[in-house]
C-alpha positions, 0 to 999 in steps of 0.5 A, spaced: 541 487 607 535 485 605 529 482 608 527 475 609 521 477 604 525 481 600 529 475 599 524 471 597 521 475 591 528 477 589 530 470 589 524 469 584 525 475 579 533 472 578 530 465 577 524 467 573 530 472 569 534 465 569 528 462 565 527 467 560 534 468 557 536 460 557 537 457 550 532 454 549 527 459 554 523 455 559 517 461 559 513 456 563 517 456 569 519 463 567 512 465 568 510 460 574 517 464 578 513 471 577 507 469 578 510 466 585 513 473 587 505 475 589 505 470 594 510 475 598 506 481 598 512 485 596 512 492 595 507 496 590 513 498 585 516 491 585 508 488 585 507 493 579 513 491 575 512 484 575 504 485 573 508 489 566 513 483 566 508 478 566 503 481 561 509 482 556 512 475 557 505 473 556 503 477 549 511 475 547 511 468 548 503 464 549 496 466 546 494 468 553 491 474 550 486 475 555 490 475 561 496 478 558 492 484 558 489 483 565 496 484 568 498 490 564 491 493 566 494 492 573 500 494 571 498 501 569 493 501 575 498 500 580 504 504 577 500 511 576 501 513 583 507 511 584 512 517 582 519 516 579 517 510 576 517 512 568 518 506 565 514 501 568 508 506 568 508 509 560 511 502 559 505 499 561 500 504 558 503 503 551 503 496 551 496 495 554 493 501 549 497 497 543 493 491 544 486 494 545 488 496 538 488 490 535 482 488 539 479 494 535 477 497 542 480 504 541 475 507 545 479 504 551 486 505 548 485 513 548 484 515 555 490 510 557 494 514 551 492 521 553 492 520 561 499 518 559 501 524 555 499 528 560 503 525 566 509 525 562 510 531 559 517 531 562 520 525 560 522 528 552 522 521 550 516 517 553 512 523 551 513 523 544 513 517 543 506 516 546 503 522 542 506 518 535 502 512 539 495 517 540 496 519 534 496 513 530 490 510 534 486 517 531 489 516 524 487 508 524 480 511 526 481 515 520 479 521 525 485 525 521 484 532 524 486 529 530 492 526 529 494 531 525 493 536 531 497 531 536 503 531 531 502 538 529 504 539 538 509 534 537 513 537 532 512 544 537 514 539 543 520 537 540 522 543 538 522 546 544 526 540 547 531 540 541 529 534 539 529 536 533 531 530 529 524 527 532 521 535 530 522 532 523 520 525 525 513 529 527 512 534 521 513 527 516 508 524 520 504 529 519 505 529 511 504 523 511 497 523 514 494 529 510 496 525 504 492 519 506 486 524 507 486 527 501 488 534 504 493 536 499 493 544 499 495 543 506 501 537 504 504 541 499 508 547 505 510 541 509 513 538 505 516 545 503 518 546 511 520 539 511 525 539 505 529 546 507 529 543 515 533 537 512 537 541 507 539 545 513 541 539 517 547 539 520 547 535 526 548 527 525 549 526 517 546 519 517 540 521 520 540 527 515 539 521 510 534 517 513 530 524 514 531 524 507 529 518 505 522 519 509 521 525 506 522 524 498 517 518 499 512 522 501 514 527 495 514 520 490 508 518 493 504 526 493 506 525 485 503 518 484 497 520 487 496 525 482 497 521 477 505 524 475 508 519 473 513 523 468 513 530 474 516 524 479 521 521 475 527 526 478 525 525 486 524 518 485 531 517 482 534 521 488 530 516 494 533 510 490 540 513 490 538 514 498 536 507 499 542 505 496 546 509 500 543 506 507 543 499 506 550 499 505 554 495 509 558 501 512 551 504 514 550 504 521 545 500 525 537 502 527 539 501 535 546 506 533 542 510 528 537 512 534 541 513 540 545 519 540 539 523 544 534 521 549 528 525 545 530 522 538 530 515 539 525 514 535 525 511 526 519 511 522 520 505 518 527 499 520 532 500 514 530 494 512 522 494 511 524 502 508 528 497 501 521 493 501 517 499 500 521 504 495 522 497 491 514 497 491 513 505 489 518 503 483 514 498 481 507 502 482 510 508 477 512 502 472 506 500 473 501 507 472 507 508 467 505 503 462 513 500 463 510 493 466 517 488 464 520 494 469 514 493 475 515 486 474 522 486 476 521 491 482 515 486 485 519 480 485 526 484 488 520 487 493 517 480 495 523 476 495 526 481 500 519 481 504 520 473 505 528 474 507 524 478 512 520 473 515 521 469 522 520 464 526 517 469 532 512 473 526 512 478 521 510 485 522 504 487 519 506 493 515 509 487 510 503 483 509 501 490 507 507 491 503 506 484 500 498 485 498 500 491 495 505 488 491 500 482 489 495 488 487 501 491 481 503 484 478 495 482 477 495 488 474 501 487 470 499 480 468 492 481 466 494 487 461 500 482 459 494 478 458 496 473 462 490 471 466 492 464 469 498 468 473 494 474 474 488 468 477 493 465 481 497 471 484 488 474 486 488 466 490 495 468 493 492 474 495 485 472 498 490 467 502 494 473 505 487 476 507 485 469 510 490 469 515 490 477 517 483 478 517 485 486 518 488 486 512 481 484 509 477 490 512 482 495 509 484 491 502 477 487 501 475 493 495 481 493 491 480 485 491 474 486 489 475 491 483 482 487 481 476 480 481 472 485 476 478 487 472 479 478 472 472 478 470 472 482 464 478 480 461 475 474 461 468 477 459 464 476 464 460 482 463 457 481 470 461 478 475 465 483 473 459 489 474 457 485 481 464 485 483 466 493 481 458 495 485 461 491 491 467 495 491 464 501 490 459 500 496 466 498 501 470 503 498 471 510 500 477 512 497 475 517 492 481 515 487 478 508 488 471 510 486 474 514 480 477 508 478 472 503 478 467 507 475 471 508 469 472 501 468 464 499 470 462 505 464 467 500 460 463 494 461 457 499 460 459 500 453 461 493 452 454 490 453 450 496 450 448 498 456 447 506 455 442 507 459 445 504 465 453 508 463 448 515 463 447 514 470 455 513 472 457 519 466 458 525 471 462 521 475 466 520 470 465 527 466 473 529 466 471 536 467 468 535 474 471 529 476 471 528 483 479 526 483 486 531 483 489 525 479 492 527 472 492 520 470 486 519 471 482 525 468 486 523 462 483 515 462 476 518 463 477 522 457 478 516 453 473 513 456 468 519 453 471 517 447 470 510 446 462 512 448 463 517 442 466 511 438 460 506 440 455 511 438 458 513 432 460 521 433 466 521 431 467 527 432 466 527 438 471 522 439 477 524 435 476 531 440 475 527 447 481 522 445 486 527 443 485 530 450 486 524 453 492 523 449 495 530 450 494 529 458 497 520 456 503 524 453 505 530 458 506 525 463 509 518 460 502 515 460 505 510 456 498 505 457 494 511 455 498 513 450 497 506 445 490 505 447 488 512 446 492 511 438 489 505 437 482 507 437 484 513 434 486 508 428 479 505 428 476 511 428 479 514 421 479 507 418 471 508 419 471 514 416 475 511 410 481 515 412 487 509 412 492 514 412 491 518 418 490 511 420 496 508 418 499 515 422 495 512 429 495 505 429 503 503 428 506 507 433 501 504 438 503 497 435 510 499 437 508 502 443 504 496 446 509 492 444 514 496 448 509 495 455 508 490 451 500 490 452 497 484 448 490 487 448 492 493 444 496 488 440 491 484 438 487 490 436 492 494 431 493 488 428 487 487 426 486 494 423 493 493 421 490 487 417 484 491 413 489 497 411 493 493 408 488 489 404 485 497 403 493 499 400 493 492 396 499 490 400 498 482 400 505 480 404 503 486 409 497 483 410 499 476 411 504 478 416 499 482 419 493 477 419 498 471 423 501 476 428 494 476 430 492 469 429 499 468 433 496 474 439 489 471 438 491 463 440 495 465 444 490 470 449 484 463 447 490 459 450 490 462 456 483 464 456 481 456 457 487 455 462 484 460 466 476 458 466 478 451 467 481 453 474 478 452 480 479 460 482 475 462 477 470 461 481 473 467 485 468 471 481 462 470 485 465 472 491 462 478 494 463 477 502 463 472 507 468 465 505 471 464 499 468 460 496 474 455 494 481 454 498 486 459 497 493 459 499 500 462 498 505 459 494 511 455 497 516 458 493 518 464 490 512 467 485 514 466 476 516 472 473 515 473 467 482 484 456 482 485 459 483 492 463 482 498 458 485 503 463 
């Protein structure tokens, strides 16, 4: 029978648990009830297990953050001599480490995290997931080499446990962060040993695909960074059949999915957020493919979903990521559509969801910064846009980024005369030393070698570099590429008298562009259209031609007033600190429906 004491602090627990599951919860009095049960002194393991409630409550249900960690730091200090008392003590390190991170204070996460690994090492569940939590504070460190080091044990814990499900969990996790890190000759035999481990699979099938998922979003993901668009077609059809399948009604739950072994009770991604994520990797083929009607069609299905997703309680970051990552595609989308006023509209939506998560800013703020340069040049704002594309270049330390930014900076070079200035950027955009494994991107910097012959008037030089660029653009679907490469290519013969080779360029590059359909290009092959015409004495071709660029060139003013008139127009001249006019996401789902070169 319990003590009078006992009593006391039982009675209190009970009460507080009554408070807390009551509809609708009454977490005041839920708190005041756990808070009373120090009163009683009671035992050290009750004392440290109310510390972890009340520190969870508090982070759940108040914005109390500073006490909320004063009792978990408690918790963790009480419980760690205490033995058999697993859940309570790695409970009450996982979540104290979780909010240093978001404090930033990774310096007094980690301790916590390998202390806690350390005492573990016997609880199979608890010990892997307090590695993928070391881990992923070394990973948002950018201290890859450890986390990497961390999953590589994890993946020999595991296995060792016959956890082998997680064993997979851990390798893909591995994957994953040496792609983030660029280490590519070391992505490619993991994901070898990750593929014929799932191939081999014969434990619970529905786990089986759900590693497969993991697995074939890493290998998208391996040949868009390189630029594959074409290579990555047969493994990108494969991860939409597999989403497909468990998003099916019949397909079980995450809660069921985990449950079969204590040491594999672990998901990378709830089912749910995976479908955002391989709606948002669809779109980013469409988009680096040149098919822009497809990748506005996979955006919107994404965002729509993302906002399905959304709860009173909150929504978890990886979704305002997804979700930032889906605005950068559909401004790229708009403004090689030349549509500036919605691409201008979706930068605003963009700067809000920045304003709201501060974190999202400090890893997102120089793809803002380069999609303002591309805005800038679309309306030929030479030198906001060069300003914006220099902030990026000074904030980024992505390699594909610099390359890209570099590229579209030589283009405002050459736009403006510039060649002294575009001399001083030229190796880091010379294709044959590019410091970049992207095919796609050596392929845009063989263009961009060709409009400066072009510019200089050595065509010669020109015709060679765009024939490269087109060769590269053709070998893997580069649609984009493709047309502006053809386009300039007519130009150039149509320079050099030549209207027939001409007339061989400019034409598939007209239905080319009017497949993407890409405005800018457009405009431009009817323009040399216009005066091939005129040269052959075909009258009715030329008229037909001359109005399909007047149509292209209102059109594109049109917009190009609307957009200046605008009050986000002055984005253009945001560099750091506040921006300098209100910005706000759309209450409603976003409209469906030069600029930039590449």
């Amino acid at each position: 029978m319990a003590s009078s004491q006992d009593a006391w602090y039982l009675s209190l627990l009970g009460m507080a648990e009554y408070f807390r599951t009551s509809n609708p919860p009454n977490i005041k009095c839920c708190i005041q009830c756990l808070q009373a049960v120090f009163n009683f002194k009671p035992p050290l393991r009750v004392e440290a297990r109310t510390h972890l409630q009340l520190g969870n409550i508090l982070l759940i249900h108040t914005k109390n953050v500073d006490l909320a960690r004063n009792h978990l730091e408690q918790a963790w200090f009480l419980s760690q001599t205490i033995s058999n008392f697993d859940d309570v003590k790695f409970e009450a390190a996982s979540l104290l480490s979780n909010l240093y991170g978001e404090q930033n204070q990774y310096n007094l996460a980690k301790p916590i995290l390998r202390k806690a690994v350390e005492l573990s090492n016997a609880n199979v569940y608890w010990h892997c997931r307090l590695i993928f939590q070391l881990a992923s504070v070394h990973a948002m460190e950018k201290d890859y080499q450890s986390a990497c080091s961390l999953l590589g044990f994890g993946v020999d814990y595991a296995e060792y446990s016959s956890a082998n499900y997680t064993r997979v969990l851990f390798l893909l996790s591995k994957g994953m962060l040496l792609l983030i890190a660029k280490r590519y000759q070391e992505v490619h035999p993991l994901l070898q040993q990750a593929s014929l481990l799932v191939e081999q699979w014969t434990g619970n099938q529905h786990q089986k695909e759900y590693l497969k998922v993991f697995f074939l979003v890493l290998q998208v993901c391996h040949y868009l960074m390189a630029g594959q668009i074409k290579s990555v077609k047969p493994s990108l059809k494969q991860l939409q059949q597999s989403i497909q399948t468990i998003t099916q009604p019949s397909w079980p739950s995450d809660e069921e999915l985990v449950t079969e072994n204590i040491g594999d009770m672990f998901m990378w991604m709830p089912k749910e957020h995976l479908y955002v994520l391989v709606y948002l990797i669809t779109a980013m083929h469409s988009m680096q493919g040149g098919y822009l009607d497809k990748a506005q069609k996979y955006t919107d299905k994404a965002l729509m979903q993302i906002e399905k997703l959304k709860n009173a309680d909150q929504k978890p970051f990886i979704l305002h990521t997804f979700h930032m990552l889906l605005l950068e595609q559909i401004i790229m989308c708009r403004l090689v559509m030349g549509k500036k006023t919605l691409a201008l509209q979706e930068i605003s939506h963009a700067c809000a969801l920045c304003q709201q998560h501060p974190k999202l800013l400090a890893t997102h703020k120089a793809p803002l910064n380069t999609l303002l340069g591309l805005y800038a040049m679309s309306m030929n704002c030479m030198e906001a846009a060069e300003v914006q594309f220099t902030t990026a270049l000074r904030t980024s330390q992505e390699r594909e980024l610099w390359t890209f930014v570099h590229l579209n900076l030589g283009i405002v070079y050459l736009r403006t005369k510039r060649e002294t200035e575009f001399q001083t950027i030229l190796e880091r955009i010379n294709p044959e030393t590019l410091p970049s494994a992207s095919h796609s991107l050596r392929a845009a910097a063989y263009y961009v070698q060709g409009l400066q012959s072009f510019f200089q008037q050595r065509y010669n030089d020109a015709k060679r570099y765009l024939r490269e660029s087109l060769k590269m653009a053709n070998a893997e679907d580069l649609n984009r590429l493709t047309s502006c490469s053809l386009v300039l290519l007519g130009h150039i013969f149509l320079s050099l008298g030549n209207s027939r080779e001409s007339m061989n360029m400019v034409t598939p590059a007209m239905q080319l562009a009017s497949k993407i359909p890409d405005v800018h290009v457009q405009l431009w092959a009817t323009a040399i259209l216009r005066d091939l015409y005129r040269l052959c004495s075909e009258t009715g071709r030329e008229t037909e031609s001359m109005q399909m660029h007047c149509n292209f060139s209102q059109m594109l003013l049109k917009d190009h007033f609307a957009a200046s008139q605008l009050p986000e127009h002055s984005l253009i001249n945001w560099s750091e600190g506040d921006f300098p006019v209100p910005v706000g996401l759309p209450t409603g789902p976003m409209p469906s429906s030069s600029s930039v070169v590449l």
